[in-house]
PDB file of N, CA, C, O and CB in Angstrom:
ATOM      1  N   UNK A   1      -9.399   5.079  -0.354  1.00  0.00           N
ATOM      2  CA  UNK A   1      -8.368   5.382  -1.317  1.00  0.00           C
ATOM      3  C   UNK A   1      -7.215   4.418  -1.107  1.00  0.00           C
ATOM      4  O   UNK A   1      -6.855   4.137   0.036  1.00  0.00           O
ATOM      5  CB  UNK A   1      -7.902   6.847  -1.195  1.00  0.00           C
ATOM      6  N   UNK A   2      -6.717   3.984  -2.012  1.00  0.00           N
ATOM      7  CA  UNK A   2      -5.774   3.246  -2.359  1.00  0.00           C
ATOM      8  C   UNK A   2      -4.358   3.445  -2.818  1.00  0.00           C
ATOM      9  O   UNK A   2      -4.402   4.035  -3.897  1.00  0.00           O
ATOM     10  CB  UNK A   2      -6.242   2.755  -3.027  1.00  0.00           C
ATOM     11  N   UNK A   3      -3.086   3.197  -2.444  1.00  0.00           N
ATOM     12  CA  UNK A   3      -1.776   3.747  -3.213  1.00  0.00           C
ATOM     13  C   UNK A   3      -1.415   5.335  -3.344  1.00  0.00           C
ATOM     14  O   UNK A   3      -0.945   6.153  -4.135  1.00  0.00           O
ATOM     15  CB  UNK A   3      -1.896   3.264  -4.675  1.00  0.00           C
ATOM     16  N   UNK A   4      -2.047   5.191  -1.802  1.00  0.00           N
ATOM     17  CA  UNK A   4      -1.300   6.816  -1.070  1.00  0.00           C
ATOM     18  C   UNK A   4      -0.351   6.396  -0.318  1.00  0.00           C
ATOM     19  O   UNK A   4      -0.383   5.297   0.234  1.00  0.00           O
ATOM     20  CB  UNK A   4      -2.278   7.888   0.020  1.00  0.00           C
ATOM     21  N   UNK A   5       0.663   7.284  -0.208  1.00  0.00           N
ATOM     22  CA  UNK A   5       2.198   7.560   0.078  1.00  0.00           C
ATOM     23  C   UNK A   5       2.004   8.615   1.366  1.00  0.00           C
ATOM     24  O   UNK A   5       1.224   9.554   1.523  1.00  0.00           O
ATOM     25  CB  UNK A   5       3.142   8.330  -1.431  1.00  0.00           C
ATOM     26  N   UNK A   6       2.852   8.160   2.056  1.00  0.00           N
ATOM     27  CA  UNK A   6       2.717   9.179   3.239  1.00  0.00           C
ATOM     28  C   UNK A   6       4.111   9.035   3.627  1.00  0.00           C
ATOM     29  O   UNK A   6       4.816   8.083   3.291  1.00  0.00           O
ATOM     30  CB  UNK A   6       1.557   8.843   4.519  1.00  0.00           C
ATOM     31  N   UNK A   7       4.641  10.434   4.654  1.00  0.00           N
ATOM     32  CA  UNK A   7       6.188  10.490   4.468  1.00  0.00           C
ATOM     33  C   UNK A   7       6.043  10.528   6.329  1.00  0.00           C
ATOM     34  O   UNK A   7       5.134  11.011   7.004  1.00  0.00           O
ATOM     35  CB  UNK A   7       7.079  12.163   3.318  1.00  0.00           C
ATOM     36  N   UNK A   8       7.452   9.745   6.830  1.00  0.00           N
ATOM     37  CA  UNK A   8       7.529   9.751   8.411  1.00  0.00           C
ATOM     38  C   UNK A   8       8.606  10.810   8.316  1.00  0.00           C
ATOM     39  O   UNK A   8       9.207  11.110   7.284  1.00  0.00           O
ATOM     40  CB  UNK A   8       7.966   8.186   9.316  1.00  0.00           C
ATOM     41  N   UNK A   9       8.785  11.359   9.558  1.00  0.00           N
ATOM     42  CA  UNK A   9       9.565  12.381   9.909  1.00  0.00           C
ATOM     43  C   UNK A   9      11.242  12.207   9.310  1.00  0.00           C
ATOM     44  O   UNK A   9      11.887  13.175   8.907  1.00  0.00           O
ATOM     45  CB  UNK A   9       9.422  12.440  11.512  1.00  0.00           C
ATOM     46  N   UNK A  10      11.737  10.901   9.342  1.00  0.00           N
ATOM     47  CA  UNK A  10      12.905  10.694   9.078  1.00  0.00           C
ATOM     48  C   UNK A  10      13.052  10.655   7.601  1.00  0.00           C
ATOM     49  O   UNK A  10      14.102  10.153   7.197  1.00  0.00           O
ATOM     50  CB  UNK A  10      13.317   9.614   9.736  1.00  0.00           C
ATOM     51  N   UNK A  11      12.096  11.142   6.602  1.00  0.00           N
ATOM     52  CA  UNK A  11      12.059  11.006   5.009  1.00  0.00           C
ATOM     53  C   UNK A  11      11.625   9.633   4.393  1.00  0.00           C
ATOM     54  O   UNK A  11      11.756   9.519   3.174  1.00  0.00           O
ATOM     55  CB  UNK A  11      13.500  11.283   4.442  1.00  0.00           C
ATOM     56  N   UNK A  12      11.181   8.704   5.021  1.00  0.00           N
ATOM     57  CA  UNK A  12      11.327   7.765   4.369  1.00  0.00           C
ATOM     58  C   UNK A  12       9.464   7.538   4.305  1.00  0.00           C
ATOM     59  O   UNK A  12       8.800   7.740   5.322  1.00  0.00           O
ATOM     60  CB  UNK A  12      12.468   6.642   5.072  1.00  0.00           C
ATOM     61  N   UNK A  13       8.906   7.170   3.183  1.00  0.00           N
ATOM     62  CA  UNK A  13       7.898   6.540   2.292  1.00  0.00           C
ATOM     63  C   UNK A  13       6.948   5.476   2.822  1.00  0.00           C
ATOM     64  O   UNK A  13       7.693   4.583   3.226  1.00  0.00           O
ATOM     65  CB  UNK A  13       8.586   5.953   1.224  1.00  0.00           C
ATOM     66  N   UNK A  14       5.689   5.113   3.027  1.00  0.00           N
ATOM     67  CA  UNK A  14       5.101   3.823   3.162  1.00  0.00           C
ATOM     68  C   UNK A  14       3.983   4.417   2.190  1.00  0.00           C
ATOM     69  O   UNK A  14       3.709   5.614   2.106  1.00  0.00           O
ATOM     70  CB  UNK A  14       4.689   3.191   4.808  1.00  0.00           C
ATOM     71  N   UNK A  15       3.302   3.251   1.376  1.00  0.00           N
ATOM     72  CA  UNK A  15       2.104   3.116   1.298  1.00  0.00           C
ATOM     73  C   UNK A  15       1.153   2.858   2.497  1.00  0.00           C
ATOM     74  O   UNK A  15       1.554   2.406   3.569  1.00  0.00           O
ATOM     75  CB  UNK A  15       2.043   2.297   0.501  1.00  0.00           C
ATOM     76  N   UNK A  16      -0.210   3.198   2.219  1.00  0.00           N
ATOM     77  CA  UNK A  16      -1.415   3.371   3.094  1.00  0.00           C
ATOM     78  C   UNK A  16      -2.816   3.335   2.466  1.00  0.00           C
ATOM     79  O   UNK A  16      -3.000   3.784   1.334  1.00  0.00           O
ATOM     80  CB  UNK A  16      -1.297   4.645   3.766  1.00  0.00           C
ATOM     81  N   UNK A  17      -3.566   2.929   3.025  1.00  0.00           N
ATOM     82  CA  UNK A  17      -4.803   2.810   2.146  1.00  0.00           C
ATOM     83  C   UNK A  17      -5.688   4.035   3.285  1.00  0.00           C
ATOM     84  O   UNK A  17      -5.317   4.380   4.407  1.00  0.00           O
ATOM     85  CB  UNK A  17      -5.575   0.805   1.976  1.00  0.00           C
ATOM     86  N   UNK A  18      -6.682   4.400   2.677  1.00  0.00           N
ATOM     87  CA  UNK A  18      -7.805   5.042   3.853  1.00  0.00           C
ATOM     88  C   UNK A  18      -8.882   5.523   3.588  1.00  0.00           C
ATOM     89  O   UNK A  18      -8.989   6.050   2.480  1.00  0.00           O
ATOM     90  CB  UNK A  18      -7.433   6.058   4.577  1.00  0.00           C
ATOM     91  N   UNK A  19     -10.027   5.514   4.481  1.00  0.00           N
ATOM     92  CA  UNK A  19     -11.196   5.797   4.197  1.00  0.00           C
ATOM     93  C   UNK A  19     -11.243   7.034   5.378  1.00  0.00           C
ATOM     94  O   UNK A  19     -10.495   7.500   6.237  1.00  0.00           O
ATOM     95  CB  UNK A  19     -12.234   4.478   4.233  1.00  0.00           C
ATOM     96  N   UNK A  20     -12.658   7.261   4.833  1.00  0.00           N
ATOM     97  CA  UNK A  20     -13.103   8.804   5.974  1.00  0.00           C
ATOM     98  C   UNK A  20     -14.512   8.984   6.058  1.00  0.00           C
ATOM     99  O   UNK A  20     -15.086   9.505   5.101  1.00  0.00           O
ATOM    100  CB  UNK A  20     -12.551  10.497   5.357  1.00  0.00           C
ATOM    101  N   UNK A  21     -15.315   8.538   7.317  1.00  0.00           N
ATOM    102  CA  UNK A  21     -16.493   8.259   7.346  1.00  0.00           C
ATOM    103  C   UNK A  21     -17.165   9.587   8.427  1.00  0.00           C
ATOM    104  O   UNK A  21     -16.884   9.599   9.625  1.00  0.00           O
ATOM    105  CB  UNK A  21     -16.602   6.653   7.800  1.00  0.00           C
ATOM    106  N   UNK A  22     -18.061  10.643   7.795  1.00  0.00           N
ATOM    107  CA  UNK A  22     -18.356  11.450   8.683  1.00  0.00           C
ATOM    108  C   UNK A  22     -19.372  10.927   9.825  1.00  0.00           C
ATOM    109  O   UNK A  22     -20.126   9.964   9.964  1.00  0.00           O
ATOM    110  CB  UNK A  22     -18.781  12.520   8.003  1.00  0.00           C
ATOM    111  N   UNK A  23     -18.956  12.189  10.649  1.00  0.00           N
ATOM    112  CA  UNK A  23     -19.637  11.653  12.092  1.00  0.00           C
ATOM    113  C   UNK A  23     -21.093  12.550  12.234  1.00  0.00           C
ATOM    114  O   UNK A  23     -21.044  13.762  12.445  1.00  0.00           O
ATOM    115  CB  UNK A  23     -18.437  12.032  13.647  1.00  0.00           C
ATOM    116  N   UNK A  24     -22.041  12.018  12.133  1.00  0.00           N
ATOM    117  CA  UNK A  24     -23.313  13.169  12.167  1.00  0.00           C
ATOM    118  C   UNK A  24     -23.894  12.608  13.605  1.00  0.00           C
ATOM    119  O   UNK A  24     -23.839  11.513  14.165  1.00  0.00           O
ATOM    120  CB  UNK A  24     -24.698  13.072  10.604  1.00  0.00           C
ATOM    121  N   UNK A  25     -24.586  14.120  13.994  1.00  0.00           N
ATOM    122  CA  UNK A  25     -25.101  14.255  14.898  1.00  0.00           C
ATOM    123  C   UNK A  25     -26.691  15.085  15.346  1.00  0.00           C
ATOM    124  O   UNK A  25     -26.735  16.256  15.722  1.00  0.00           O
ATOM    125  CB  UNK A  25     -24.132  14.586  15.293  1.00  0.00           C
ATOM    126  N   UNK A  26     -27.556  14.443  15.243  1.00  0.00           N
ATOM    127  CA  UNK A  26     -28.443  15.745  15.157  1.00  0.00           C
ATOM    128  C   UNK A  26     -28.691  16.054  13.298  1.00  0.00           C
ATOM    129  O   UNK A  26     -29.288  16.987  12.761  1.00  0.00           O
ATOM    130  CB  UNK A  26     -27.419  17.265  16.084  1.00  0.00           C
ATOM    131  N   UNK A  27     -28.084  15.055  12.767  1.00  0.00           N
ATOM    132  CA  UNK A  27     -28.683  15.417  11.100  1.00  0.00           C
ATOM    133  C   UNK A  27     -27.735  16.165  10.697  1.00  0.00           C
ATOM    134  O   UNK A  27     -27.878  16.109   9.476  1.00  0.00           O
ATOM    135  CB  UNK A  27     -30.177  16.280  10.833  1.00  0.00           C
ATOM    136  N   UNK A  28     -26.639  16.999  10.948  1.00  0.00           N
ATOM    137  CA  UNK A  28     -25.764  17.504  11.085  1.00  0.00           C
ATOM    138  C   UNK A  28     -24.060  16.838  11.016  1.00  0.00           C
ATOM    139  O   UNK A  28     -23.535  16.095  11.846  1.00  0.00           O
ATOM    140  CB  UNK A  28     -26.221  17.980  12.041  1.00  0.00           C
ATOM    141  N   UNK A  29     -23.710  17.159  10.279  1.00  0.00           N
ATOM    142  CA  UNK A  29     -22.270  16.674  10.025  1.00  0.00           C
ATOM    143  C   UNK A  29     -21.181  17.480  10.860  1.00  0.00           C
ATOM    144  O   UNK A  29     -20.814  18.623  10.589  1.00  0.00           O
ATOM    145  CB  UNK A  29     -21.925  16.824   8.444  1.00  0.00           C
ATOM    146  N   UNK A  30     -20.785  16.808  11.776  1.00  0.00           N
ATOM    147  CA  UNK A  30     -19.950  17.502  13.037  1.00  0.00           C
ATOM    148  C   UNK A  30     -18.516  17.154  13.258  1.00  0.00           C
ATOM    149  O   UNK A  30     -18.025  17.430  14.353  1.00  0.00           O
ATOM    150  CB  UNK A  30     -20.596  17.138  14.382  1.00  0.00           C
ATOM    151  N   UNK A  31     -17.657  16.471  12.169  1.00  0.00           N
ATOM    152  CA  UNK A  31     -16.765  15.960  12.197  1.00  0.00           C
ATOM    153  C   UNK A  31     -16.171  14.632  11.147  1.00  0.00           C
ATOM    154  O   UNK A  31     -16.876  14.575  10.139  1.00  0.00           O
ATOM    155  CB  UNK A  31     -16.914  15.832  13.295  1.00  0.00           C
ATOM    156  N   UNK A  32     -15.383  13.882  11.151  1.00  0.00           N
ATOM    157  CA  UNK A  32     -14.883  13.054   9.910  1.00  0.00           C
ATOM    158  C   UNK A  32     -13.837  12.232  10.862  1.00  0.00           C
ATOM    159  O   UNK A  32     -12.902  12.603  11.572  1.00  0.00           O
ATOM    160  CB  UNK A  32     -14.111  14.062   8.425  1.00  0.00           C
ATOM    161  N   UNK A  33     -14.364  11.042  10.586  1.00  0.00           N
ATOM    162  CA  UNK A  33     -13.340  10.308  11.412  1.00  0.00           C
ATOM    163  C   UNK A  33     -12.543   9.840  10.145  1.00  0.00           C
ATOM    164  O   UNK A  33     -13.215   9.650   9.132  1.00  0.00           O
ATOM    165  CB  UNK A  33     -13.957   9.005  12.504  1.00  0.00           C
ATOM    166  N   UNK A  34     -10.963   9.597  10.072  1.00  0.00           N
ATOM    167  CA  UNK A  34     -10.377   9.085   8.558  1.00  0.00           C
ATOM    168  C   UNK A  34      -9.300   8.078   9.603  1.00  0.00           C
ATOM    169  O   UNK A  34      -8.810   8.185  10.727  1.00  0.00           O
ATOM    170  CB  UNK A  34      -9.427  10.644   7.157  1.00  0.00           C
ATOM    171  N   UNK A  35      -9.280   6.871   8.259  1.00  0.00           N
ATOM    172  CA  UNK A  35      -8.593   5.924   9.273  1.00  0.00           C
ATOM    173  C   UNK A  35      -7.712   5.407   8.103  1.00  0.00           C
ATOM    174  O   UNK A  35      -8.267   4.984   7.089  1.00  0.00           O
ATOM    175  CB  UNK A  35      -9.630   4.677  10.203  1.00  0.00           C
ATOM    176  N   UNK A  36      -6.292   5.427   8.213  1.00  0.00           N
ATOM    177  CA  UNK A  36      -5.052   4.982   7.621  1.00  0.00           C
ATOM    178  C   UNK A  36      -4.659   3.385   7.672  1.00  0.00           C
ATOM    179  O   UNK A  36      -4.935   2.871   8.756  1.00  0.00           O
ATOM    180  CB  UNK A  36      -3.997   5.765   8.310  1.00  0.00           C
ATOM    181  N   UNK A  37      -4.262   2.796   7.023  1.00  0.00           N
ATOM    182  CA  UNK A  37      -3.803   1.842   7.092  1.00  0.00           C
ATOM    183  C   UNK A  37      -2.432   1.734   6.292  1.00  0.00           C
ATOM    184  O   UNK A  37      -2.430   2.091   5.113  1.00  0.00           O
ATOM    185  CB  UNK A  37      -4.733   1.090   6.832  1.00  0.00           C
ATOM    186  N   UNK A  38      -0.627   0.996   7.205  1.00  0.00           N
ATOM    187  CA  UNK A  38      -0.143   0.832   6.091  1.00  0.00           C
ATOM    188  C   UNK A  38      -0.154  -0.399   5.579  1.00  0.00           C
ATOM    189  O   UNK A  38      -0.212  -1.478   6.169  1.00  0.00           O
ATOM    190  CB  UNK A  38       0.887   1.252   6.083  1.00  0.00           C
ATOM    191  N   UNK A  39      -0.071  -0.072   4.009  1.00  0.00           N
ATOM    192  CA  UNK A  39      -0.270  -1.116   3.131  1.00  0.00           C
ATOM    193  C   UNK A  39       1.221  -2.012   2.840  1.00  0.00           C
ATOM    194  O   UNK A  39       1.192  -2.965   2.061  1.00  0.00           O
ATOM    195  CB  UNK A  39      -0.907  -0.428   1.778  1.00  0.00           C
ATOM    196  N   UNK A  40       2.563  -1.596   3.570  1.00  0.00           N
ATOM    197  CA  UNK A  40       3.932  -1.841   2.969  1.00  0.00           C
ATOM    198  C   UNK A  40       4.463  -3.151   2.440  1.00  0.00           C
ATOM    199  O   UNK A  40       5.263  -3.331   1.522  1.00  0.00           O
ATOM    200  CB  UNK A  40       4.805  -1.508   3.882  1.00  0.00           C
ATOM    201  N   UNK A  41       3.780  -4.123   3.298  1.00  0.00           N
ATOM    202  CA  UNK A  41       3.659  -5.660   3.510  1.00  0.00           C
ATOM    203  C   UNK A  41       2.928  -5.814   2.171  1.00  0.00           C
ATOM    204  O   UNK A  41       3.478  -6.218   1.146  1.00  0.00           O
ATOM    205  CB  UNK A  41       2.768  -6.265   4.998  1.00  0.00           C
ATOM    206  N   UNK A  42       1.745  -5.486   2.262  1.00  0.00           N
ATOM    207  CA  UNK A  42       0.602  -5.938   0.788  1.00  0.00           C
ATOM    208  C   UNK A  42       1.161  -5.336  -0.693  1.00  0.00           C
ATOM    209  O   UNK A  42       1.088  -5.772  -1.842  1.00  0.00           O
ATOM    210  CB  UNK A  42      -1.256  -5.054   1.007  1.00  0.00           C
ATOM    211  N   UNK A  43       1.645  -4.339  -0.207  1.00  0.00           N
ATOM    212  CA  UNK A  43       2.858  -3.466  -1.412  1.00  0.00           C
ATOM    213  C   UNK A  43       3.970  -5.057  -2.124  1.00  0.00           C
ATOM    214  O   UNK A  43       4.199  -5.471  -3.260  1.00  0.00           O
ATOM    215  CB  UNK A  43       4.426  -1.833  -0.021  1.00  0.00           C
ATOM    216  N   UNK A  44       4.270  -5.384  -1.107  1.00  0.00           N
ATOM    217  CA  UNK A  44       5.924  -5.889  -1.034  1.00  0.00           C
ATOM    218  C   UNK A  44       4.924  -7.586  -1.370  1.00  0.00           C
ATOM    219  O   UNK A  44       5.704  -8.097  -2.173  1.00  0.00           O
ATOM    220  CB  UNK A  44       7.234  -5.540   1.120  1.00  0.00           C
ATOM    221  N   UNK A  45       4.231  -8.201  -1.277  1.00  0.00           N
ATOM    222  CA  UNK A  45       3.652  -9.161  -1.659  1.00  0.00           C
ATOM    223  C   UNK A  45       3.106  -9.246  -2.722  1.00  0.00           C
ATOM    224  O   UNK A  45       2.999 -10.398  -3.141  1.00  0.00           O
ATOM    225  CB  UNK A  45       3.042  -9.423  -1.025  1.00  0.00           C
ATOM    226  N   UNK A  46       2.628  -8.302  -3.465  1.00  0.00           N
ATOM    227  CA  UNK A  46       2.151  -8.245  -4.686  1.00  0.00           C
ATOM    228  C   UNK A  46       3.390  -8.229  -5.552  1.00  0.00           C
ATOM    229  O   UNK A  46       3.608  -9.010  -6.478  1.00  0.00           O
ATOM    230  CB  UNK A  46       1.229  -7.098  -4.866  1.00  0.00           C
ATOM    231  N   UNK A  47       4.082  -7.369  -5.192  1.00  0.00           N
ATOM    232  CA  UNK A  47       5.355  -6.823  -6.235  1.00  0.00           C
ATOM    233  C   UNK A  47       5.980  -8.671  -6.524  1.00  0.00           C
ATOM    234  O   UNK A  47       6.080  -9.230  -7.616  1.00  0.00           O
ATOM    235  CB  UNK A  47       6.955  -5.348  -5.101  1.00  0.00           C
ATOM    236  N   UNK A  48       6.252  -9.155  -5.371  1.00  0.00           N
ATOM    237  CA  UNK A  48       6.450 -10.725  -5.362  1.00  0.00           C
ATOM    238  C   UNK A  48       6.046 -11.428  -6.081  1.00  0.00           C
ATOM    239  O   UNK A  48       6.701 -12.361  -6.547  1.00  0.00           O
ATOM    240  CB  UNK A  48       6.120 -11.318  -4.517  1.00  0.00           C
ATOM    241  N   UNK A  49       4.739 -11.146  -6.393  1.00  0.00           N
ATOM    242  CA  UNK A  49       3.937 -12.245  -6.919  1.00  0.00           C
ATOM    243  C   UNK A  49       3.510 -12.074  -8.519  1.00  0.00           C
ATOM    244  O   UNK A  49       3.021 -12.956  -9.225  1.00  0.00           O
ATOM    245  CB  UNK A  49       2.634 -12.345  -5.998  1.00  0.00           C
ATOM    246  N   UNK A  50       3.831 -10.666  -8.919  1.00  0.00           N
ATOM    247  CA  UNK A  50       4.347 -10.185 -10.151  1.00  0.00           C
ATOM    248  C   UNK A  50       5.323 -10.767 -10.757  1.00  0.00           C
ATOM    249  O   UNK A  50       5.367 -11.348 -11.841  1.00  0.00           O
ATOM    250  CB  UNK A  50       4.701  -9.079 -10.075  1.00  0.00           C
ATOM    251  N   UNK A  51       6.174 -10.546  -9.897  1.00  0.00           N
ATOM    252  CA  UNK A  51       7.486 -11.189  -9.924  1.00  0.00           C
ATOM    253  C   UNK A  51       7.722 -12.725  -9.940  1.00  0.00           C
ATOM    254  O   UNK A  51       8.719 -13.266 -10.419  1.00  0.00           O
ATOM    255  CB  UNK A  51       8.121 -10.733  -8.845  1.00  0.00           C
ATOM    256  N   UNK A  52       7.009 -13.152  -9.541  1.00  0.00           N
ATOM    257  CA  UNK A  52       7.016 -14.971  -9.861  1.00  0.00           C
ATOM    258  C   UNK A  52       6.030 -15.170 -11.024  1.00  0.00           C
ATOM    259  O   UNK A  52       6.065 -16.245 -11.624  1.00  0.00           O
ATOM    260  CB  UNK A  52       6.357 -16.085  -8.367  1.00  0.00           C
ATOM    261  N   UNK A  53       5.053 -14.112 -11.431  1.00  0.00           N
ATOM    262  CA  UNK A  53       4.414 -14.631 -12.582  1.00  0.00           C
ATOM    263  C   UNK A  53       4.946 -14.583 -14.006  1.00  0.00           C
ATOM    264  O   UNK A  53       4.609 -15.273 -14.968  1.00  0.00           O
ATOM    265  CB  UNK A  53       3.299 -14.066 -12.608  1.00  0.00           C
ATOM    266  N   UNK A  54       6.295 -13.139 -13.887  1.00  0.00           N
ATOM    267  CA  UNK A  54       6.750 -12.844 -14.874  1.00  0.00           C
ATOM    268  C   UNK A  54       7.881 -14.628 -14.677  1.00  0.00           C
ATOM    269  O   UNK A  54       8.140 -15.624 -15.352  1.00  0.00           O
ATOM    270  CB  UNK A  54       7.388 -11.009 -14.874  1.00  0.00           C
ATOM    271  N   UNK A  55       8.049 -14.324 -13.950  1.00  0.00           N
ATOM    272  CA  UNK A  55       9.542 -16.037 -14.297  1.00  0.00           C
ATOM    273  C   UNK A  55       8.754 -16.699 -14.645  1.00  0.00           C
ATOM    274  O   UNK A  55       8.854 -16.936 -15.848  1.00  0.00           O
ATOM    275  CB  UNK A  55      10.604 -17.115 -12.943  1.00  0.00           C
ATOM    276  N   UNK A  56       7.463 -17.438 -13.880  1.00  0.00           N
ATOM    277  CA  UNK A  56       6.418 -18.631 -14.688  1.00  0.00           C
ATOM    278  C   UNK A  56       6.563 -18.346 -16.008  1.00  0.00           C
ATOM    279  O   UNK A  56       6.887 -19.426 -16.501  1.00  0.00           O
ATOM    280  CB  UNK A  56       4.694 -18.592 -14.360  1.00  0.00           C
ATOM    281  N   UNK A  57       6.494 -17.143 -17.292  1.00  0.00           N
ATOM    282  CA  UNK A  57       5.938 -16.879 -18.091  1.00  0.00           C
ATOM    283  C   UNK A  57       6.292 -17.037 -19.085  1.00  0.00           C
ATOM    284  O   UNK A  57       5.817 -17.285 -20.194  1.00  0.00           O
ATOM    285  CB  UNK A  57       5.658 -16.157 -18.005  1.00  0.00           C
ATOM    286  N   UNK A  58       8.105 -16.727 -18.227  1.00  0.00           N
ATOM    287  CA  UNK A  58       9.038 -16.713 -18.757  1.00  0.00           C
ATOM    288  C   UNK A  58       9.889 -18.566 -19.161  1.00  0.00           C
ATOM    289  O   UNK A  58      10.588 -19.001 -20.076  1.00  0.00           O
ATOM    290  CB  UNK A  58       9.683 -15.659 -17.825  1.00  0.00           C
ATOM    291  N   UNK A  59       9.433 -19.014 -18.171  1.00  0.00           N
ATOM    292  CA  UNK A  59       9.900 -20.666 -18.403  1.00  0.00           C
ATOM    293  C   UNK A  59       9.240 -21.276 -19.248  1.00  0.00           C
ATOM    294  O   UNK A  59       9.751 -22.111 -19.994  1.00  0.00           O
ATOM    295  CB  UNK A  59       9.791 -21.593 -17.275  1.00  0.00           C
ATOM    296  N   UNK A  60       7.231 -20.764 -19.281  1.00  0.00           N
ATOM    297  CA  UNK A  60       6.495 -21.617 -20.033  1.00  0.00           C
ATOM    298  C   UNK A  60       6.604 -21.158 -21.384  1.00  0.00           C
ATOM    299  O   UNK A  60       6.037 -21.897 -22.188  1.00  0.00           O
ATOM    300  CB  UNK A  60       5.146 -21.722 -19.588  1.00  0.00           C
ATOM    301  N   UNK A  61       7.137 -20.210 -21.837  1.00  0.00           N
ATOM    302  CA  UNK A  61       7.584 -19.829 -23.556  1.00  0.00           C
ATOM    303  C   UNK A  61       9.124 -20.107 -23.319  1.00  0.00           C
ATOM    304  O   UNK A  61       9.695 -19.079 -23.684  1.00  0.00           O
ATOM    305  CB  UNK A  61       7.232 -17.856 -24.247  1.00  0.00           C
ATOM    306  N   UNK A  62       9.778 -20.752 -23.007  1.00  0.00           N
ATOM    307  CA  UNK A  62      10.837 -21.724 -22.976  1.00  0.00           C
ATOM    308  C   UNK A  62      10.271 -22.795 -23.428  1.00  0.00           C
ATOM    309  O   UNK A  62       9.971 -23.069 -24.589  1.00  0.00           O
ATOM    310  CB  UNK A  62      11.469 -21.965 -21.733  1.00  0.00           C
ATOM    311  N   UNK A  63      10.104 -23.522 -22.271  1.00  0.00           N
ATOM    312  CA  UNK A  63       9.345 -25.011 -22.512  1.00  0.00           C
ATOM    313  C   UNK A  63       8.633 -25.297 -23.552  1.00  0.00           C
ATOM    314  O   UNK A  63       8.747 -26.441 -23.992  1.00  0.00           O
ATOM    315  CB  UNK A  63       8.436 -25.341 -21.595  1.00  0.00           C
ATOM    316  N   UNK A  64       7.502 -24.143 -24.381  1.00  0.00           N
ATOM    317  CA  UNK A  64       6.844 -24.419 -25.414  1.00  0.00           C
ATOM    318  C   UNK A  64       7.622 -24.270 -26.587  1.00  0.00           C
ATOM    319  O   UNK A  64       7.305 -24.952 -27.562  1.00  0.00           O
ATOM    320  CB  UNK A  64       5.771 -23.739 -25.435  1.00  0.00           C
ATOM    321  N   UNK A  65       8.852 -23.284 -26.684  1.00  0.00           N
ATOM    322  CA  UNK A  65       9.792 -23.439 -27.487  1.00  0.00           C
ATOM    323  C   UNK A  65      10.343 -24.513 -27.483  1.00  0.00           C
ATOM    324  O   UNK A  65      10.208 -25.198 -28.497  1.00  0.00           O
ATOM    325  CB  UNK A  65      10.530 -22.686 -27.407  1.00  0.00           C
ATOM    326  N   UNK A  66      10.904 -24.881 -26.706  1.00  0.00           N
ATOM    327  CA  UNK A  66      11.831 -26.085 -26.992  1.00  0.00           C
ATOM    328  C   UNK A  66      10.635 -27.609 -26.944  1.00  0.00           C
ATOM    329  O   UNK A  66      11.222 -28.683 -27.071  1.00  0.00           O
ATOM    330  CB  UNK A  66      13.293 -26.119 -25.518  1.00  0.00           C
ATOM    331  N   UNK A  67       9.806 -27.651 -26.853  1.00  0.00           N
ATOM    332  CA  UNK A  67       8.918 -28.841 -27.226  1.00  0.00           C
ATOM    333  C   UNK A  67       8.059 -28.185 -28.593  1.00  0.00           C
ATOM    334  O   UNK A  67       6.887 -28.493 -28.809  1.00  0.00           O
ATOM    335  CB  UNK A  67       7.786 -29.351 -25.763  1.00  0.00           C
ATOM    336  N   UNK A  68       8.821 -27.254 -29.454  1.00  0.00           N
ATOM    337  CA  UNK A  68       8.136 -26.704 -30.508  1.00  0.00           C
ATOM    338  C   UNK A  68       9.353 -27.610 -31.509  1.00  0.00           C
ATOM    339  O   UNK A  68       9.219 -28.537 -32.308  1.00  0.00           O
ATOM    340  CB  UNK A  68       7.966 -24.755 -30.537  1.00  0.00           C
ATOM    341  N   UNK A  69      10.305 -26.999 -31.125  1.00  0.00           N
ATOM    342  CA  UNK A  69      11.329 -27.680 -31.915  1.00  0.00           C
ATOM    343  C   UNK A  69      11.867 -29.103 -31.790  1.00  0.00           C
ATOM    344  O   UNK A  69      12.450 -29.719 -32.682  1.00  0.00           O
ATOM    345  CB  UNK A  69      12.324 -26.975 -31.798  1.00  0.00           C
ATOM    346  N   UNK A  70      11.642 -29.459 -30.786  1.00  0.00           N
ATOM    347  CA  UNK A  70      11.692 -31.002 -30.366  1.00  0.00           C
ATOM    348  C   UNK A  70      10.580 -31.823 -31.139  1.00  0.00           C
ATOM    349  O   UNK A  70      10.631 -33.053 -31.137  1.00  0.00           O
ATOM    350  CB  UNK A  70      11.426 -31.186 -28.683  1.00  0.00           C
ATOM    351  N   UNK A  71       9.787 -31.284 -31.660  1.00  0.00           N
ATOM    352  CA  UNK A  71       8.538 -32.287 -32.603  1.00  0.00           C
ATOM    353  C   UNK A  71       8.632 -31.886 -33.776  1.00  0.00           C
ATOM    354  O   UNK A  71       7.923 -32.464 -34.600  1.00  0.00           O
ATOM    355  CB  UNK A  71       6.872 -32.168 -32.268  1.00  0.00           C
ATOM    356  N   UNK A  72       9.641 -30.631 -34.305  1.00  0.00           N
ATOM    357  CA  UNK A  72       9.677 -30.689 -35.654  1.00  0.00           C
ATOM    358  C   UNK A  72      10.998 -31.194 -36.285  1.00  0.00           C
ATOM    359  O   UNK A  72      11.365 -31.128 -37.458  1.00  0.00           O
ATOM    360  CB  UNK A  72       9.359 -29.424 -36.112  1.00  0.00           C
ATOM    361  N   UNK A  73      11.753 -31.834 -34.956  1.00  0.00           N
ATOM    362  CA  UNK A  73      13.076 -32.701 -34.983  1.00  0.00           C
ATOM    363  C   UNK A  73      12.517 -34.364 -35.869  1.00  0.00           C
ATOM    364  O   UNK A  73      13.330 -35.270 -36.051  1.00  0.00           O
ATOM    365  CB  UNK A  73      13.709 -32.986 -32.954  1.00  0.00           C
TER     366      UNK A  73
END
């Protein structure tokens, strides 16, 4: 699972990713090991990189504007 939220004692938020793989024994399911990861870093890098695609997107419908009107000059 992906873009789970988990809260630390002091109130404050991280993302976490995690899976949960049971433990069998004897053919028998005797337990669930589940393993957390935080994601806060991979959170905060994406949001970044959103974020630089929206400015790219934003310059290249500039640029095509103004070389729109620059050739019908």
């Amino acid at each position: 699972m992906e873009n789970e939220v988990l809260w630390r004692k002091d109130g404050t938020s991280f993302f976490v990713e995690y899976s949960s793989h049971p433990m069998v024994q004897g053919g028998e399911i005797k337990g669930v090991v589940v393993t957390f990861s935080d994601m806060t870093e991979r959170k905060l890098a994406e949001e970044a990189l959103l974020e630089t695609n929206r400015h790219l997107e934003a310059a290249t419908a500039q640029a095509n504007e103004m070389a729109s009107q620059a050739a019908m000059a």
